[in-house]
C-alpha positions in Angstrom: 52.2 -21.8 -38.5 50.6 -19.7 -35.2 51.7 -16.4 -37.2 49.7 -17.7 -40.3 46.6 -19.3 -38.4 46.9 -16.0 -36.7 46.9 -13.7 -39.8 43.9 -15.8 -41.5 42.0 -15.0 -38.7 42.4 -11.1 -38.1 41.9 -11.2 -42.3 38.6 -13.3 -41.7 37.2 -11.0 -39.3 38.0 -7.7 -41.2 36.3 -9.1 -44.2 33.3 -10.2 -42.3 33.5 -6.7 -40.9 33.9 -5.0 -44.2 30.9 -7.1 -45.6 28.6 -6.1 -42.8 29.0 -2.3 -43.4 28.7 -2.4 -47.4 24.9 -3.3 -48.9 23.0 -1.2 -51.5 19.3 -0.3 -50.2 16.4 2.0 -51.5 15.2 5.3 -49.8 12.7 7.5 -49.7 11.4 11.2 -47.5 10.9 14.5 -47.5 12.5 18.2 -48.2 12.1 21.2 -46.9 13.3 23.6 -49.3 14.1 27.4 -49.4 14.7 29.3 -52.2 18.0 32.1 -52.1 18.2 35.0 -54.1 21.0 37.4 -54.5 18.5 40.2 -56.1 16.4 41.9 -53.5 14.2 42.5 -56.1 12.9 38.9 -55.5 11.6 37.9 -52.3 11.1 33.9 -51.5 8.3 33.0 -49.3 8.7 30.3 -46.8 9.7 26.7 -47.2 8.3 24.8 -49.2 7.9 20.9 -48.4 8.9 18.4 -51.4 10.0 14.6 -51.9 12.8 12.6 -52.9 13.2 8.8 -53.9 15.8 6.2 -55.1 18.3 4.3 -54.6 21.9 4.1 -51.8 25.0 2.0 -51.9 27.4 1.7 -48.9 30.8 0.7 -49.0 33.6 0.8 -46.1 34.5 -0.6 -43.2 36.4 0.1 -39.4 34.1 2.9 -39.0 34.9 4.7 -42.5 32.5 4.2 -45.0 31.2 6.3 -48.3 27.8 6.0 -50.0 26.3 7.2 -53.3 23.1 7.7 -54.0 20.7 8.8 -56.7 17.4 10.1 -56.4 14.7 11.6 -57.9 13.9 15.1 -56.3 10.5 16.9 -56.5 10.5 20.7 -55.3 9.0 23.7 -55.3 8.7 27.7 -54.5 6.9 30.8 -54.3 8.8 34.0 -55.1 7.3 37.7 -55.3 8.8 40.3 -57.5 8.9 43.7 -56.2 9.2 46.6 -58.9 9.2 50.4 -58.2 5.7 52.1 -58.5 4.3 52.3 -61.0 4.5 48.3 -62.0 2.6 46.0 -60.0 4.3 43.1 -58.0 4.4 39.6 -59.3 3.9 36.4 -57.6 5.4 33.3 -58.9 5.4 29.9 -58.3 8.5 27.3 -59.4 9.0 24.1 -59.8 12.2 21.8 -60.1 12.1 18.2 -60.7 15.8 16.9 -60.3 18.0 13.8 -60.5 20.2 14.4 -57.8 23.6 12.5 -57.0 24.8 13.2 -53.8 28.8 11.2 -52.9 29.0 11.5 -49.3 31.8 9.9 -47.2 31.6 10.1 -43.3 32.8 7.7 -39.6 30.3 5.2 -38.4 30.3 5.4 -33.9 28.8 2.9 -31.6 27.5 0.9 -34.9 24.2 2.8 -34.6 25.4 7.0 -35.5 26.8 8.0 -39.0 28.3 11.4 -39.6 28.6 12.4 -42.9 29.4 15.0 -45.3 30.0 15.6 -49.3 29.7 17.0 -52.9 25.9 16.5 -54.2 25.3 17.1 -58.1 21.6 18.0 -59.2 20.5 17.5 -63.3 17.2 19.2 -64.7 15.0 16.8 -65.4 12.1 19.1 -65.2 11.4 22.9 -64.3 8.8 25.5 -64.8 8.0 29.2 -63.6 4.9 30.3 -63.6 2.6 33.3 -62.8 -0.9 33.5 -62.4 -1.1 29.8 -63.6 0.5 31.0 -67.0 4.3 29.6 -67.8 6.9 31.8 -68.1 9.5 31.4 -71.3 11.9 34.0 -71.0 14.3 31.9 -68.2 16.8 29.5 -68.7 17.8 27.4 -66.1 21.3 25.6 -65.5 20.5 21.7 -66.7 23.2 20.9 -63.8 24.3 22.7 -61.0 26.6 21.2 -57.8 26.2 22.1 -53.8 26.9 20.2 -50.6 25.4 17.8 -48.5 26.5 17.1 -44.2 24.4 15.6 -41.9 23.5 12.4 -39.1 22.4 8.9 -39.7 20.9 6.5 -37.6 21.2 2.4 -38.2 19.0 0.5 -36.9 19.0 -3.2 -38.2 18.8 -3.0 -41.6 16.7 0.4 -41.6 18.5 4.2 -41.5 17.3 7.4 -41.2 18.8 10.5 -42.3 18.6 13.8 -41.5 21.1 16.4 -43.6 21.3 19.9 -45.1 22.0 20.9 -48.4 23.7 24.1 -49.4 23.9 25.4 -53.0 27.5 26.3 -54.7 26.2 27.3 -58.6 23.2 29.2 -59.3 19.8 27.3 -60.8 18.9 30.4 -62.4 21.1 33.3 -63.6 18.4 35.6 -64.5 14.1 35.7 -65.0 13.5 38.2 -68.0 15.6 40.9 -67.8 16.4 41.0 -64.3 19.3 39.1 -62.3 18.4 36.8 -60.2 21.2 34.2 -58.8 18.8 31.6 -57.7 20.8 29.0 -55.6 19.0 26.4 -53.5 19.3 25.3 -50.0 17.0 22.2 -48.5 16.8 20.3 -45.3 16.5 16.8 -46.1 14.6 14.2 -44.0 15.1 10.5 -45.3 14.3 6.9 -44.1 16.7 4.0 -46.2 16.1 0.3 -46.3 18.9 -2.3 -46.7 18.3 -4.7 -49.3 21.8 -7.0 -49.1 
């Protein structure tokens, strides 16, 4: 009978701790994004700052945990294309609009710091080159590409901040006209969550 009131009550108490680390929540921030070309015939410029919203899930417990997410990802880019004399350079400016789903799984310490790491998939939504104000047609880029996501979190109450980097694995674009351009990119990724239950 000890053995059993025992066991109900080390099952209770994991449960209750299970419970307390799983919630879904909404989120919102900021990205800085740079742009990485394998050409050297485009040259980025510097970061560019963009926004992400949506929506977080967290399941886990004893200190492991792993949270989805899906968010709605506004970027941008200026590139410059530099051609032998006699062509002139070209400046261009890109934007991506994405739906990104980031899985990340990661260790929960002092109940406050998260550590985290995982796979993040990114789908088109949106996306336009331009020059001189003027879209340009002859580009196709990838309607999904995949990359990685690590970072540190922060819990405090039911309010977390996030702060991660994002690498690209697959190219966004493969080639702008006729030239090659392996366009993969790479973001630092600022984001403040809010528990809803």
């Amino acid at each position: 009978m000890k053995k059993l009131v025992f066991f109900l009550i080390v099952m209770g108490s994991s449960l209750s701790l299970f419970a307390q680390k799983n919630g879904l929540g909404i989120k919102a921030g900021l990205t800085s994004t740079e742009l990485d070309f394998e050409s050297e015939q485009f040259i980025p410029s510097n970061a560019q700052m963009g926004y992400h919203l949506g929506v977080f899930a967290r399941f886990g417990g004893m200190g492991f945990f792993v949270q989805p997410e899906v968010l709605f990802t506004q970027t941008s880019g200026q590139i410059k294309l530099e051609l032998p004399p006699p062509n002139l350079n070209k400046d261009y400016e890109v934007k991506f609009n994405r739906l990104d789903v980031p899985v990340l799984a990661g260790f929960r310490f002092l109940k406050l710091i998260r550590v985290m790491a995982g796979p993040v998939a990114s789908f088109t939504i949106d996306s336009s080159l331009k020059e001189s104000g003027k879209t340009v047609k002859d580009i196709d880029f990838n309607k999904a590409t995949f990359g990685y996501q690590m970072g540190v979190g922060l819990d405090v109450g039911n309010i977390s901040i996030d702060g991660r980097y994002e690498g690209g694995l697959s190219e966004y674009t493969a080639n702008i006209g006729s030239l090659t351009a392996d366009n993969r990119i790479n973001q630092w990724v600022l984001s403040v969550g809010f528990k809803l239950f």
